[in-house]
N, CA and C of each residue as an Amber inpcrd file, in Angstrom:
protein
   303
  -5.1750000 -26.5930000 -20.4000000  -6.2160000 -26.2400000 -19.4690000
  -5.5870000 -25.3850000 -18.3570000  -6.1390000 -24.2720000 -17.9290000
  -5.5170000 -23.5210000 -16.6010000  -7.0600000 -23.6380000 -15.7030000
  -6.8930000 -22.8400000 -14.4910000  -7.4200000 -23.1750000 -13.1230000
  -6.5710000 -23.2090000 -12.0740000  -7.2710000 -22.8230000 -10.6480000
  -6.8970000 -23.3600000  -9.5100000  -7.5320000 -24.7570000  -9.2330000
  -6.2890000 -24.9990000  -7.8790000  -7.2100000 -25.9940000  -7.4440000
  -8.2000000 -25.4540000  -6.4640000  -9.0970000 -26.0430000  -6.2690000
 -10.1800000 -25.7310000  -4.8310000  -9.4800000 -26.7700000  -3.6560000
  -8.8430000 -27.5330000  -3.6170000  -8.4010000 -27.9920000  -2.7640000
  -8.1630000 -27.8800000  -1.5210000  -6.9710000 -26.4760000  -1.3400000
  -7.1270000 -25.6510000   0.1320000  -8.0110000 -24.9970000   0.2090000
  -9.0200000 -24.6900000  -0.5280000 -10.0910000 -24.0400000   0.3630000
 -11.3740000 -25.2970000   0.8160000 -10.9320000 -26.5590000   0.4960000
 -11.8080000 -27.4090000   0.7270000 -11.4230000 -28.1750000   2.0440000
 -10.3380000 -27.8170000   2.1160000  -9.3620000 -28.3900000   2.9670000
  -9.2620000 -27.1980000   4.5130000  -9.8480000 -25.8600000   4.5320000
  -9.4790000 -24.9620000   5.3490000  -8.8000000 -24.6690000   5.4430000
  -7.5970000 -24.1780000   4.3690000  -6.1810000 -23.5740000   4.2880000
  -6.1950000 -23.0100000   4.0880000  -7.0380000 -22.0290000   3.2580000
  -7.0920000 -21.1330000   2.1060000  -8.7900000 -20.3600000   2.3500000
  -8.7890000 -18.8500000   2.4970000 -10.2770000 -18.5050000   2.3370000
 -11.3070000 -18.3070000   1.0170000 -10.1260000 -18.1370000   0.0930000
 -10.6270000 -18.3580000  -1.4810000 -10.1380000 -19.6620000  -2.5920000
 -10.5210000 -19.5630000  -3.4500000  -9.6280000 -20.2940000  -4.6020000
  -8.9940000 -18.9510000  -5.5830000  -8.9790000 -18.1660000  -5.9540000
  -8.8410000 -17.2190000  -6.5720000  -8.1540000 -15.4670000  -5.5570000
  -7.3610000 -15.1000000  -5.7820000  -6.7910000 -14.4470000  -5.2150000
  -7.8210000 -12.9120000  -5.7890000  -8.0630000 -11.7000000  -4.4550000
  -9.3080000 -10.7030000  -4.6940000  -8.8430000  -9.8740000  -6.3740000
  -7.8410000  -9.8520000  -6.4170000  -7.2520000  -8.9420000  -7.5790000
  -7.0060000  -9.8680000  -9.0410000  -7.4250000 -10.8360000  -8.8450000
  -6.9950000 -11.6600000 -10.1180000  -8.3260000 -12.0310000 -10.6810000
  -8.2070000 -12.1170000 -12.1280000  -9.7310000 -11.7280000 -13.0510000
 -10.0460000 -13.2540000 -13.0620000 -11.1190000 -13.6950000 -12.9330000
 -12.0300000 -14.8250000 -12.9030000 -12.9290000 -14.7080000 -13.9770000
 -12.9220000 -15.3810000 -15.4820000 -13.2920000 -14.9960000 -16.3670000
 -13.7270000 -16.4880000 -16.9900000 -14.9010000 -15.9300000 -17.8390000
 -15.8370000 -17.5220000 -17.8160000 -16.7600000 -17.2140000 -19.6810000
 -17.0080000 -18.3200000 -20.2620000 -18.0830000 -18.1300000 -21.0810000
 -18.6220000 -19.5290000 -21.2190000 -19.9940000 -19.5440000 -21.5450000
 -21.0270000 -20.1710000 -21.9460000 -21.9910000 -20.3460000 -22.4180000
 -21.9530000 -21.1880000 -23.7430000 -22.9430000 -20.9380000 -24.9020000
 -23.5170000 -19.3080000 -25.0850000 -22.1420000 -18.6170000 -25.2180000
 -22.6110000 -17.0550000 -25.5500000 -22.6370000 -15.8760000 -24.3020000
 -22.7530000 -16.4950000 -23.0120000 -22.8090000 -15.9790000 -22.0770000
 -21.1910000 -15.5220000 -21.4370000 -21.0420000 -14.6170000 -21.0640000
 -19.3410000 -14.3780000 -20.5530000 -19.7810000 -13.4580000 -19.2190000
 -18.5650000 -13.4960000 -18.3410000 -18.7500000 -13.1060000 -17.2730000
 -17.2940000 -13.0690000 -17.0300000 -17.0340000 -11.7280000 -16.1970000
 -15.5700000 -12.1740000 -15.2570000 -15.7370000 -11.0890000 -14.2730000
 -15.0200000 -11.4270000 -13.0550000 -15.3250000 -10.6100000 -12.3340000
 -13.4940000 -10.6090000 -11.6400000 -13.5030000  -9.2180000 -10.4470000
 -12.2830000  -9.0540000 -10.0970000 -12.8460000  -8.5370000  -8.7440000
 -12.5500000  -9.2820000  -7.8570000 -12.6680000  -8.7900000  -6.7260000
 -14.2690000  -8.9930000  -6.1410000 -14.9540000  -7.4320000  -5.6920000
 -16.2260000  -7.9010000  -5.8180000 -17.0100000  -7.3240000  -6.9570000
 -16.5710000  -6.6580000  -7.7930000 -16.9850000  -6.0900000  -9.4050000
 -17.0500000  -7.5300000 -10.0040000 -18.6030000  -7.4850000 -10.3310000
 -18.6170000  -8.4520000 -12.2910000 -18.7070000  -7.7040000 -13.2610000
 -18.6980000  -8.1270000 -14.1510000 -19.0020000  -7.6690000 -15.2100000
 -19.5900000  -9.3750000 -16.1410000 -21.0790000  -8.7470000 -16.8420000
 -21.5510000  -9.9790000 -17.5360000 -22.1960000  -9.7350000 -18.9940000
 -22.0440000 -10.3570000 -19.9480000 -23.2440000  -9.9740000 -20.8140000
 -23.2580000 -11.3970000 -21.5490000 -24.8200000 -10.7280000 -21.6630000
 -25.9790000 -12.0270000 -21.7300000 -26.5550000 -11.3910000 -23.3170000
 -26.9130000 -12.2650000 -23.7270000 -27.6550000 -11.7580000 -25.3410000
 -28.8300000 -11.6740000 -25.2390000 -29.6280000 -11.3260000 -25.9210000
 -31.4470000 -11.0850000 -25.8460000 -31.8600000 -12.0570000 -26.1900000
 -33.0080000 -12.2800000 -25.4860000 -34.1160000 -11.6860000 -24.2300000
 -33.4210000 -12.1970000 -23.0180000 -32.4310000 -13.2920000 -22.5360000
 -32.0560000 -13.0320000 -21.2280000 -30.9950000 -12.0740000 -20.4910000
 -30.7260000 -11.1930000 -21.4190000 -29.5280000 -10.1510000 -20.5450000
 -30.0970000  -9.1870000 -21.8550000 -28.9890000  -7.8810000 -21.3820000
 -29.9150000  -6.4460000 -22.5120000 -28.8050000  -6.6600000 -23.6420000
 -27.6670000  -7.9020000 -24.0510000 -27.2860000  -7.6340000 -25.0070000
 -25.7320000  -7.1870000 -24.9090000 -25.6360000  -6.5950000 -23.9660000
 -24.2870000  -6.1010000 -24.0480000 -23.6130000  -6.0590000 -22.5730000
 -22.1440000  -5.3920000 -22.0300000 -22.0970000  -5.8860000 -20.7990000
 -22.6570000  -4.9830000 -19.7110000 -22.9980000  -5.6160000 -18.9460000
 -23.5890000  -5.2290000 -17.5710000 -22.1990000  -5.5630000 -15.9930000
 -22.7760000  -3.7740000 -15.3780000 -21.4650000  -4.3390000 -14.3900000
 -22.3940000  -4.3070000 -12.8520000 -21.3640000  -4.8800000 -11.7930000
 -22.3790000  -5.0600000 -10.6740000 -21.2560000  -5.3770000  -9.8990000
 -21.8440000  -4.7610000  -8.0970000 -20.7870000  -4.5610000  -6.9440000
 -21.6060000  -5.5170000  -6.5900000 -21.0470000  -6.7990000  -6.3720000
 -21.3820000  -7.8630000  -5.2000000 -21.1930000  -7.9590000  -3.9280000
 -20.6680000  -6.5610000  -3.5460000 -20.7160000  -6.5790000  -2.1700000
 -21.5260000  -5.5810000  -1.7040000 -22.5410000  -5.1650000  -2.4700000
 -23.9450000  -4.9910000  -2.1770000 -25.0760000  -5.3710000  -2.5920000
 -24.6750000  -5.9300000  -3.4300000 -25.7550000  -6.2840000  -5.0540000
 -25.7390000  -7.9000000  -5.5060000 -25.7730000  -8.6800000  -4.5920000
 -25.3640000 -10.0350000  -4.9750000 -26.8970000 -10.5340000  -6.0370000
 -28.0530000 -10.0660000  -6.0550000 -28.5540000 -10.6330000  -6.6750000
 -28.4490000  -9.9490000  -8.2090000 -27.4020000  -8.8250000  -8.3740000
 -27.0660000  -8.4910000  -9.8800000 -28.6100000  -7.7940000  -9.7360000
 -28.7970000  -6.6110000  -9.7000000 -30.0380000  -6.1970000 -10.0930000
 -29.6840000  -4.7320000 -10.1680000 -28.8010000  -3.9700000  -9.5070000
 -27.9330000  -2.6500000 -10.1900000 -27.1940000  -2.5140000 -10.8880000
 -27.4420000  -2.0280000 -12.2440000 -26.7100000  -2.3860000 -13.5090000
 -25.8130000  -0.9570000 -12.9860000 -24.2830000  -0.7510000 -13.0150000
 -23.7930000   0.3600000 -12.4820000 -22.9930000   0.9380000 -13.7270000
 -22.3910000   0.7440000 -15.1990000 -21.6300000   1.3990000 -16.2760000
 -21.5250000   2.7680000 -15.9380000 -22.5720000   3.1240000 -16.1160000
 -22.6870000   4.5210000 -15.9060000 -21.9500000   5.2890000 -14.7470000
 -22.2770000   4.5680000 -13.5560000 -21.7280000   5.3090000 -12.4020000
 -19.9850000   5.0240000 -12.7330000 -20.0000000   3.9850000 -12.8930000
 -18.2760000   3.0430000 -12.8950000 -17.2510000   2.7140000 -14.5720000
 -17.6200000   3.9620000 -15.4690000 -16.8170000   3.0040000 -17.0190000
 -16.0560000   2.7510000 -17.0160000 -14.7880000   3.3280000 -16.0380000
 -13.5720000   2.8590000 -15.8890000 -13.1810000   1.2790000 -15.5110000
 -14.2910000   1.2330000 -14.2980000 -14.2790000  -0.1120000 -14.0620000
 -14.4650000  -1.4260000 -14.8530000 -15.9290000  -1.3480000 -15.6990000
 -16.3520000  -1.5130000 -16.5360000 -15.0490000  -1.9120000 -17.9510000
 -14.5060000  -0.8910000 -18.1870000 -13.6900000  -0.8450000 -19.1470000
 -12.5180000  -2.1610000 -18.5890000 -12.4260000  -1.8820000 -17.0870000
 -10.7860000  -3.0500000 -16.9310000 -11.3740000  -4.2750000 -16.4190000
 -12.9650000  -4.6730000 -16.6970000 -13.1960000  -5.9520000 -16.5950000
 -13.4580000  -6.2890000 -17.9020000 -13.7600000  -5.7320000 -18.9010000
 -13.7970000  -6.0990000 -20.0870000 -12.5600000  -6.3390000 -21.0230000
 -11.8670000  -5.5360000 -20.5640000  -9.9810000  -5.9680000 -21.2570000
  -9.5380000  -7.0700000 -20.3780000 -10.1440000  -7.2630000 -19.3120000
  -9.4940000  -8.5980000 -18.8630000 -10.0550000  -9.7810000 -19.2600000
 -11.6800000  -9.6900000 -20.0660000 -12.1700000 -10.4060000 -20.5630000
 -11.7330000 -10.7160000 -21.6580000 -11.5440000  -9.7730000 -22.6140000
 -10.6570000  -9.8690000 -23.7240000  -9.3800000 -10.6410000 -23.7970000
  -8.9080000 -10.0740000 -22.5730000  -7.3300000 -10.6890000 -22.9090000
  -7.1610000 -12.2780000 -22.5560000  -8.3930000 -13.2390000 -21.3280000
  -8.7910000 -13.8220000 -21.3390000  -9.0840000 -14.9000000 -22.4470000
 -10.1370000 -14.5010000 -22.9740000 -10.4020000 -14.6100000 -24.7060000
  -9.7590000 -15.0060000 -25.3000000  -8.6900000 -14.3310000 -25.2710000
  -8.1970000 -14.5520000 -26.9150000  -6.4790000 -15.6150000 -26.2820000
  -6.5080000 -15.3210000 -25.0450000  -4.9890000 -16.5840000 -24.5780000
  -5.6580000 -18.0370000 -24.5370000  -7.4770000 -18.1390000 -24.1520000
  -8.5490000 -19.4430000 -24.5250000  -8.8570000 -19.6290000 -25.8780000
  -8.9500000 -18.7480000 -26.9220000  -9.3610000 -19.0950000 -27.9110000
 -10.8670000 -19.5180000 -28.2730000 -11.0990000 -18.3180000 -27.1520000
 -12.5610000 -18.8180000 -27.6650000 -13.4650000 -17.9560000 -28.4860000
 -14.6390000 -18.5270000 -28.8500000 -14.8170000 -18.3470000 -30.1740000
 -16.4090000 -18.3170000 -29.6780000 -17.0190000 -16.7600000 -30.0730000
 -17.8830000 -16.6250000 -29.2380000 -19.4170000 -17.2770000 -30.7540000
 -20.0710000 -17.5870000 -30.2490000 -21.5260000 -17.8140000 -31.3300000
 -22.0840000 -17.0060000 -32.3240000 -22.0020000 -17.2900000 -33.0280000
 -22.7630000 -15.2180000 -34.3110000 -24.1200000 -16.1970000 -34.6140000
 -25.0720000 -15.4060000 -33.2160000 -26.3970000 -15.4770000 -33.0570000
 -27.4440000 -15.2120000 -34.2930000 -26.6000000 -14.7490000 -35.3620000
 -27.6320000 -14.1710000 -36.3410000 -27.3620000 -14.7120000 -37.3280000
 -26.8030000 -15.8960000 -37.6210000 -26.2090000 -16.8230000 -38.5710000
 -27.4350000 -17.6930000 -38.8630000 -28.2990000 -18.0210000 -37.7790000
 -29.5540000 -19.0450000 -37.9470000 -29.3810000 -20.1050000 -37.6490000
 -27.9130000 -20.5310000 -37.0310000 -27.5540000 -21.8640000 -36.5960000
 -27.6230000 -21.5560000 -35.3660000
């Protein structure tokens, strides 16, 4: 298992748990997300996300509603290799939605 602790920041030692430059990377039942800094990057499968990944500046956009790829692929591109690389040091093993299970 890896993680921080939340500890010093529960404690007032610390202003984060996660340092701004280090990838914070997540999945659930199909859903993945990681973000770096204030860039996410998420993708959601259909009908609740468009399917593929979506990126977003949370330090204007906290409710995720400017999908930005377009403006940002570069960005885009180094939250998704960090998702990847993520991935595959967890072993995780994403759902094949079209299996019928």
């Amino acid at each position: 298992m890896t993680g921080r602790s939340m500890q010093p920041l529960l404690a007032g030692k610390a202003d984060t748990v996660h340092p701004a430059n280090e990838p914070f990377a997540e999945e659930l039942f199909g859903k993945s997300g990681v973000r770096i800094g204030t860039m996410k990057a998420v993708n959601i499968r259909k009908p609740y996300g468009n399917g593929g990944w979506q990126l977003f500046d949370l330090s204007v956009d906290l409710a995720e509603t400017h999908d930005l790829p377009a403006q940002h692929p570069a960005e885009l591109k180094r939250l998704t290799d960090a998702w990847d690389r993520w991935a595959a040091a967890n072993n995780v093993i994403l759902p094949d939605w079209n299996s019928g299970y």
